[in-house]
C-alpha positions as CSV (number, residue, x, y, z in Angstrom):
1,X,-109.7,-146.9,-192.8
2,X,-109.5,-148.3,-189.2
3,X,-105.7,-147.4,-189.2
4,X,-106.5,-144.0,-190.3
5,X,-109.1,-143.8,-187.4
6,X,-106.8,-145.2,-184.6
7,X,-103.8,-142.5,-185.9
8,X,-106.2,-139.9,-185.6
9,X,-107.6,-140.8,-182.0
10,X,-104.0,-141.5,-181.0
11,X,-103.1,-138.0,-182.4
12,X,-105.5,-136.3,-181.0
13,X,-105.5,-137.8,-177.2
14,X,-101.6,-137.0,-178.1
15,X,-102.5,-133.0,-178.9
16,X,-105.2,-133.2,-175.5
17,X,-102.1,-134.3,-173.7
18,X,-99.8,-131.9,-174.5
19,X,-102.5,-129.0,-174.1
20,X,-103.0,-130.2,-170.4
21,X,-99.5,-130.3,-169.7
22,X,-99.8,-127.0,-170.8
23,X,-102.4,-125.6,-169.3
24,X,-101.2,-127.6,-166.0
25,X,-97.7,-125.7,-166.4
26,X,-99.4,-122.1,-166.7
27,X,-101.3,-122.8,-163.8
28,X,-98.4,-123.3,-161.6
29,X,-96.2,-120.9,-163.2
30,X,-99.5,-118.2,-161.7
31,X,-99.1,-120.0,-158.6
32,X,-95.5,-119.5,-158.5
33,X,-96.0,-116.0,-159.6
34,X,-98.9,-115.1,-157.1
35,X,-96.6,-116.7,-154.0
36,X,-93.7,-115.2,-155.0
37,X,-95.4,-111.7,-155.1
38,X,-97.4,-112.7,-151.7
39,X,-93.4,-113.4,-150.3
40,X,-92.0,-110.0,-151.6
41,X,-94.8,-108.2,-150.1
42,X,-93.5,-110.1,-146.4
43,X,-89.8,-109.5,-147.3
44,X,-90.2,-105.8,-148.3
45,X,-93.2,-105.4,-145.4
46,X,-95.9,-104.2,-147.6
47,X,-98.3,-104.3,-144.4
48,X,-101.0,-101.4,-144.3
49,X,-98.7,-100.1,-141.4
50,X,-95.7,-99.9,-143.6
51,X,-97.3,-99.0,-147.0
52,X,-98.6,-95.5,-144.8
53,X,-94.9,-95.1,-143.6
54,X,-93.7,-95.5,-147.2
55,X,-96.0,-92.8,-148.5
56,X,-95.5,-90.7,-145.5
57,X,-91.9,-90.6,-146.2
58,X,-92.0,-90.4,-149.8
59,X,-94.4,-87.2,-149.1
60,X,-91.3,-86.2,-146.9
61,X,-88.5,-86.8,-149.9
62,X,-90.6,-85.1,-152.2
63,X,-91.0,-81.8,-150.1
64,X,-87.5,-82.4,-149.4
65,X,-86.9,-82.2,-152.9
66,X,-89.3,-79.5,-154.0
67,X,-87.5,-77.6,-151.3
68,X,-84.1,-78.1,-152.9
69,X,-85.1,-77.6,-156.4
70,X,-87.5,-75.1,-156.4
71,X,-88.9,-74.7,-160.3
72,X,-87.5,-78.4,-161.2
73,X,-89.0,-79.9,-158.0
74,X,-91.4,-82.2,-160.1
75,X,-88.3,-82.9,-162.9
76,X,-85.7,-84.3,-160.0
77,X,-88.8,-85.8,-158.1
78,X,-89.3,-88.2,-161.3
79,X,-85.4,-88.5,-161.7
80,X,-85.1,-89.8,-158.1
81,X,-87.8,-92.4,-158.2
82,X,-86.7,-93.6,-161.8
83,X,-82.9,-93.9,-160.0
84,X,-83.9,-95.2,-156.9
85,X,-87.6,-95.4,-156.6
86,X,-87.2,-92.8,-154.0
87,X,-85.2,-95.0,-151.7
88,X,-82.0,-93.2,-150.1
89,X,-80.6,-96.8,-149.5
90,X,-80.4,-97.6,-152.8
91,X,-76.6,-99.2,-154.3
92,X,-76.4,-100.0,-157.6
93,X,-73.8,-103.2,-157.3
94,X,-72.2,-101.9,-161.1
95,X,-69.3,-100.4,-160.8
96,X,-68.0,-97.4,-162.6
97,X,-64.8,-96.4,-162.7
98,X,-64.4,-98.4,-159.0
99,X,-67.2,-96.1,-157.8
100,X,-71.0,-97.1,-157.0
101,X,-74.1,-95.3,-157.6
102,X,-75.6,-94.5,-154.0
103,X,-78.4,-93.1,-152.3
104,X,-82.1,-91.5,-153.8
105,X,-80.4,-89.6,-156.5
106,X,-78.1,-93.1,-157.6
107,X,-74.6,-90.5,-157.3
108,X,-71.5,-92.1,-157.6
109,X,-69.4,-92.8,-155.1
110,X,-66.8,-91.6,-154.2
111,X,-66.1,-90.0,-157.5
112,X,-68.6,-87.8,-158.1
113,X,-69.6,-87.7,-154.8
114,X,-66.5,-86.4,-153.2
115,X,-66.7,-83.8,-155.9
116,X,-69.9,-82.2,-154.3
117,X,-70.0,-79.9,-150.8
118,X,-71.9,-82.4,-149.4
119,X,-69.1,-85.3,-150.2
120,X,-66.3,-83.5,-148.9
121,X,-68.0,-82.1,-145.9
122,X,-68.2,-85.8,-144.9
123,X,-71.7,-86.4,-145.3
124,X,-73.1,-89.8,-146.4
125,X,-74.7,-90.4,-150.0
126,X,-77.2,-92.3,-148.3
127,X,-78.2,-89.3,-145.8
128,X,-81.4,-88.2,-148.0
129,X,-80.9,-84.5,-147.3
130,X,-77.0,-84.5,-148.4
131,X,-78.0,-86.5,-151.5
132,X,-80.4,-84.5,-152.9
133,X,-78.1,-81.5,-152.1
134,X,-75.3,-82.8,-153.9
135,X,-77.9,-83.8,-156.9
136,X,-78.9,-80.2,-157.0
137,X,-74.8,-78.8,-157.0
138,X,-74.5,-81.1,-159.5
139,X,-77.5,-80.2,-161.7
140,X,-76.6,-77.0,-161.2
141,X,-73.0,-77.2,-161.8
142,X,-74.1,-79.1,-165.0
143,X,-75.7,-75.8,-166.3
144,X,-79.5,-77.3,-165.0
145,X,-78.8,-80.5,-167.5
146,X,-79.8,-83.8,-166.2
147,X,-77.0,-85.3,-168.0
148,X,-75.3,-87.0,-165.5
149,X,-78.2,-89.6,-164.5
150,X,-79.2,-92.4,-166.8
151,X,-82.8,-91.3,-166.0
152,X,-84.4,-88.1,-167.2
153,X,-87.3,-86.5,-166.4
């Protein structure tokens, strides 16, 4: 009976143990997790300053947009933030076919690019207003089909 009672006591400070390992792991993996979202704020400059820039120029993208694609304004609006989240800068790093999605509307370049009015008037993918006039030759060409972006609307 005393054996049983020191297994049990051992078992159970054995069990505490591992539940404030535990416990002391989740608690920095939130720490971790807080910092690291504190850090990405400071590398992407998520001050008040910046965050009214960001929505001042996504106001600006998405008139631009509206603008471009009249009736399907609010369909290529949610294709270009799913793509890029609104971000003309945007490279996808996967190549295709030796070309690179680019710009707010993720086109590849140069293939499909170069295939657009905008491409071969020299414009750059990443210029927003060439981008989302090549999107809408090539929605258009594409008999108003989204087919060409992995994201739809």
């Amino acid at each position: 009976m005393h054996n049983d009672c020191i297994n049990t006591a051992t078992s159970n400070h054995i069990n505490n143990t591992q539940k404030s390992r535990k416990s002391r792991l989740l608690l920095k993996l939130a720490q971790a997790g807080i910092l690291s979202v504190a850090l990405m704020g400071a590398i992407i400059g998520l001050s008040p300053a910046h965050k009214a820039e960001a929505a001042a120029n996504n106001n600006s993208l998405n008139s631009m947009i509206h603008q471009v694609f009249g009736s399907y304004g609010d369909q290529a609006v949610r294709v270009a933030q799913c793509e890029s989240t609104m971000n003309p800068g945007a490279t996808n790093s996967y190549a295709i076919a030796g070309s690179h999605a680019a710009g707010l509307f993720q086109i590849l370049h140069p293939s499909t690019w170069f295939t657009t009015a905008e491409g071969r008037a020299g414009h750059s993918p990443y210029d927003a207003a060439a981008n989302i006039r090549a999107a809408h030759e090539i929605f258009v060409r594409d008999g108003y089909s989204w087919r060409e972006w992995q994201c739809k609307p």
